[in-house]
N, C-alpha and C positions, 0 to 999 in steps of 0.2 A: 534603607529603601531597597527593597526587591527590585534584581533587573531585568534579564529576559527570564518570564514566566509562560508557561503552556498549561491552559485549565484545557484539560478533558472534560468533556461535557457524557455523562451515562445514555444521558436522555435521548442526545443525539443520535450514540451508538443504535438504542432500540428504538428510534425511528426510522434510519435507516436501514438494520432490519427488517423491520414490518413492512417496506417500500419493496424491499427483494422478494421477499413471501409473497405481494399483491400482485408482481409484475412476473413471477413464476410460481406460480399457486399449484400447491400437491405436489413440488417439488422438497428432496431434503437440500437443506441448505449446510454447506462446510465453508465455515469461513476461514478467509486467509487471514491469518494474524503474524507470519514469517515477520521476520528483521524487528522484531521487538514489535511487534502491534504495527506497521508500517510507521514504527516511530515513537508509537502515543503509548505504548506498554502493553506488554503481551498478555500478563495478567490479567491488569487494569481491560483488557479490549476481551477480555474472555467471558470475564463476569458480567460486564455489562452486556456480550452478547449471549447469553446462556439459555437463550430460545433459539440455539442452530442446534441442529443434531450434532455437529463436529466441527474440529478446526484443522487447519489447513497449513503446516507450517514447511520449513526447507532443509530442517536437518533434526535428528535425534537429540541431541541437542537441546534445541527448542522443545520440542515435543516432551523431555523429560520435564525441563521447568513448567511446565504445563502442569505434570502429573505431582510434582512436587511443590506445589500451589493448591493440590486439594481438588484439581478440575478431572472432570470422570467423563465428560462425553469422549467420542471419538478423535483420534489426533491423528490426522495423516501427514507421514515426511513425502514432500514433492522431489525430494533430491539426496536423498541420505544412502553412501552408498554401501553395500552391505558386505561385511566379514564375521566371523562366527559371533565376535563378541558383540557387534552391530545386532545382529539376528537374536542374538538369548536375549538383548537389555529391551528390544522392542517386543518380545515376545511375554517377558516379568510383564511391562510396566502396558500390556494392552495395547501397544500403538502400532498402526498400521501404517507399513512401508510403500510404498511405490516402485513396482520393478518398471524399470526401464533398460537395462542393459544386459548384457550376454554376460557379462564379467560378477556379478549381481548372483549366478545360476548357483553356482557349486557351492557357497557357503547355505546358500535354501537348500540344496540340497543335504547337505550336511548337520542340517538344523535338527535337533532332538528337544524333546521337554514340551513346555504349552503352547498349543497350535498356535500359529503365526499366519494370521491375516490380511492379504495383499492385495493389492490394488495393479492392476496393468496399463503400462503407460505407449499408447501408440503415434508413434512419429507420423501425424497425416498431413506433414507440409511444411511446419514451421522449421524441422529442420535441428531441433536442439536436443532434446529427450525424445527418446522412446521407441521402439520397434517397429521396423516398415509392416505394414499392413499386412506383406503375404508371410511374416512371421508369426502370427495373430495363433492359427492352430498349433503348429509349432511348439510355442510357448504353452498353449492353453495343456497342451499335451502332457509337458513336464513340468511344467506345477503341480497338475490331478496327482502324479507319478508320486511326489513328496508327500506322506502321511502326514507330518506336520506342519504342512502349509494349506489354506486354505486360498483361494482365488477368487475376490466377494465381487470384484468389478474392471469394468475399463474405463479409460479416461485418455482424453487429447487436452491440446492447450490449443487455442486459436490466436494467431499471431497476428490478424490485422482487422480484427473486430470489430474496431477503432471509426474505421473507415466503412461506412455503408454501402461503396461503389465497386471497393476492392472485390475481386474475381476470386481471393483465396479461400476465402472463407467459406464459400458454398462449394471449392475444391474438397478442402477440408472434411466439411458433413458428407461428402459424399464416399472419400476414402472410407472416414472410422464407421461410415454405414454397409460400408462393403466387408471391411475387416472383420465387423462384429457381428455380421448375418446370422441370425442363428444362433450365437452363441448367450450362453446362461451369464447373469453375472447383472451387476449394477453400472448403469453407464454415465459418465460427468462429463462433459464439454464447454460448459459456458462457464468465460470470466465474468467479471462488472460489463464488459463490452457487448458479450453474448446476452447477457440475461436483458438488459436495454434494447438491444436494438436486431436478435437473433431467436425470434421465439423457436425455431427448428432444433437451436444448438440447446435445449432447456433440458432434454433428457430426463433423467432421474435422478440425478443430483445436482445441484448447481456451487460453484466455488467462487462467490463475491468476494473482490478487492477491495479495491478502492473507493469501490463508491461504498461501503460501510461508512467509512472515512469521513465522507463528505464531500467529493470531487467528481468530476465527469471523469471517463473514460474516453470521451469521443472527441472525435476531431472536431466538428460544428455545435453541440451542446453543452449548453450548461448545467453542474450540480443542478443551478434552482430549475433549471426547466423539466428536469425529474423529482424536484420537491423531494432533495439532498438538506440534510444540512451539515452543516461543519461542527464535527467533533474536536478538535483542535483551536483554541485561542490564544494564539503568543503573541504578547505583548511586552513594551520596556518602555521604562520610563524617558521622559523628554527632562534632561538633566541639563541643557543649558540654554538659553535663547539669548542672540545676541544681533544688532544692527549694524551692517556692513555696509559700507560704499558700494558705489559702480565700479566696475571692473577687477574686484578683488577677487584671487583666487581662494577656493576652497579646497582642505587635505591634500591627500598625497597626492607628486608629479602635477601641480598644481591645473588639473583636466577641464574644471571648470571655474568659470569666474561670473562673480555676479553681474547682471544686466544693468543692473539701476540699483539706487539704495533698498535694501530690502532686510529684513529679522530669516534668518538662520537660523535652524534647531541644530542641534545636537542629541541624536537617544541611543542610550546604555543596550546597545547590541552592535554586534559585529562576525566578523568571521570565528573571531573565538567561540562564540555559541551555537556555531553553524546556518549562519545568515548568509547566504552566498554572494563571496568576495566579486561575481564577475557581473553581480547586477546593474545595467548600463543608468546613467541619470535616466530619469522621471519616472522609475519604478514605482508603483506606489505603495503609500504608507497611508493610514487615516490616523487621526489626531480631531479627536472631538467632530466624530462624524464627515470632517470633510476632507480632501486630498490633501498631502503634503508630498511633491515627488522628493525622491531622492536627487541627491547633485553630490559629484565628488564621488570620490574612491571610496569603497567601503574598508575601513580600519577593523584592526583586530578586536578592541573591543566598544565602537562607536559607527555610527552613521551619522552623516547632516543631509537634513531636510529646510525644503524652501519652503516658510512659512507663512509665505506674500496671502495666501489664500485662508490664513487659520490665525485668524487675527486674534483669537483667545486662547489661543495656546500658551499657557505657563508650564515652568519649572513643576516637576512633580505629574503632569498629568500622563495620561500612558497611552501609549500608541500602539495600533493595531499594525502587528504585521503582518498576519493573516488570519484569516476567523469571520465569525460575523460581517456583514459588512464588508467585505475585503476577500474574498474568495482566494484560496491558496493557490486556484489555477490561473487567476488574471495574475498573482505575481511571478509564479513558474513560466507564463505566457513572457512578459518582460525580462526572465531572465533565460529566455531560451533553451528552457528542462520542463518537467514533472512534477506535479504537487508531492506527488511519489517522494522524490529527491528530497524535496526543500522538508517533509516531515522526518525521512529519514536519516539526515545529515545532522539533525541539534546534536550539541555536545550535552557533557555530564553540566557547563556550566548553568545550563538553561534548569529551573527550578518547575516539578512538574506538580499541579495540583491537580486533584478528583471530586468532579463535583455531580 
């Protein structure tokens, strides 16, 4: 019996796609596909999005396995830092670096052979990457200066997007609107955040995350309320069901104990296949359409669920533990993180299929 399995759904991918395109129309889109596809395969998320002009990853790295998979649009590293031999294997293999730092200069500068195409990364706020604003000429200077580099665009990251109320964000467009006055070049600013809820940060390229994915970005919305869907479905079997007394405890450091006589599941997932160990009781799980919360500690390779509510649930059937049905953000919601997290934490245990 198969236990925790993750179907990829294609379909989903170029639906949600096509949702990015409607909601910044005439925009190019680069999708982020970093940390293995945010989880769901980097490959696998490439092909299925193969109507972006590019992809969007965090190291060279990645960006190689891209090119040695066969993929030919564009590949931008957001964080790959650069030394001679950084610079020639980006320059062979076509893929376009992101400068962000001072330290970054003298191996570009140093760079010989086929022209090397770059991207400029501007610090307007967030505080993590990229060149304060009145560095902007500066930079734009000695780049021109290096015959073999080319300077296609600029780009910020907006760091509280999230939030519709937050004062940063129209900080932000107003910095990398100042920094870039005038200046020639391609501009990116919106995440999943920006491109929802930010038509000003839409520019002329946009960098969707997560909501490819199938997830909201924002603090008040849901996926479905942007007619998201979820590319991810992991599911595992319900391997044991059994009837307990009142007041008996369940799993480790005995944390819960049942109310009244009640049927308890048991399903073939746990922290070994990266189902997060610190999810509190009543998290949910669906089992034949309807809730079963979690109770008890999550075990290495099991969970038990209270089955009071799922009166047909047998041995063998499979439980959703995020997907369909069951949104990866209401479980990340109950465990106090990110759908982000919970897709990029599965182990190698979990079995991935492509449909």
């Amino acid at each position: 019996m198969t236990r925790a399995l993750a179907t990829i759904d294609r379909a989903a991918f170029a639906h949600n796609l096509a949702r990015v395109k409607t909601l910044a129309p005439g925009r190019q889109v680069f999708a982020a596909i970093k940390a293995d596809g945010y989880g769901h395969g980097a490959v696998t998320a490439a092909h299925a999005l193969a109507d972006a002009a590019g992809f969007a990853v965090s190291s060279l790295e990645e960006a190689l396995q891209l090119r040695w998979a066969g993929i030919r649009q564009t590949v931008v590293t957001l964080s790959q830092p650069l030394d001679d031999e950084a610079c020639a294997l980006a320059a062979e293999h076509a893929i376009t670096p992101v400068v962000f730092e001072d330290a970054q200069l003298p191996a570009l500068a140093r760079h010989r052979g086929p022209v090397l195409r770059v991207w400029v990364k501007i610090d307007s706020g967030m505080h993590r990457l990229g060149f304060s604003a009145d560095k902007a000429a500066a930079i734009e200077q000695r780049l021109a200066a290096i015959e073999a580099v080319e300077q296609i665009g600029w780009m910020t990251h907006l760091g509280c997007a999230d939030d519709v109320e937050h004062p940063l964000t129209r900080q932000q467009l107003a910095c990398f609107a100042a920094a870039t006055d005038g200046r020639s070049g391609r501009q990116s600013i919106a995440n999943s955040a920006g491109i929802l809820a930010w038509p000003d940060s839409h520019a002329d390229t946009v960098r969707p995350g997560i909501m490819l994915y199938g997830s909201s970005p924002m603090l008040d919305q849901s996926a479905a309320d942007y007619d998201l869907r979820p590319v991810m479905h992991l599911t595992a079997p319900l391997i044991s069901r059994r009837r307990l007394a009142g007041g008996e405890p369940i799993g480790y450091g005995a944390s819960w104990f049942t109310p009244e006589a009640m049927d308890v599941g048991v399903i073939g997932i746990g922290y070994g296949d990266g189902y997060p160990r610190h999810v509190p009781n009543g998290t949910p799980v669906l089992i034949n359409g309807r809730i079963a919360p979690l109770v008890g500690r999550v075990s290495m390779d099991m969970i038990t669920v209270d089955l009071r509510d799922v009166p047909d649930a047998a041995v063998g059937d499979r439980a959703t533990l995020w997907g369909p049905g069951l949104p990866a953000d209401d479980v990340a919601k109950a465990a106090e993180t990110i759908a982000y997290e919970l897709f990029c934490r599965l182990t190698q245990r979990v079995r991935f299929e492509v449909i």
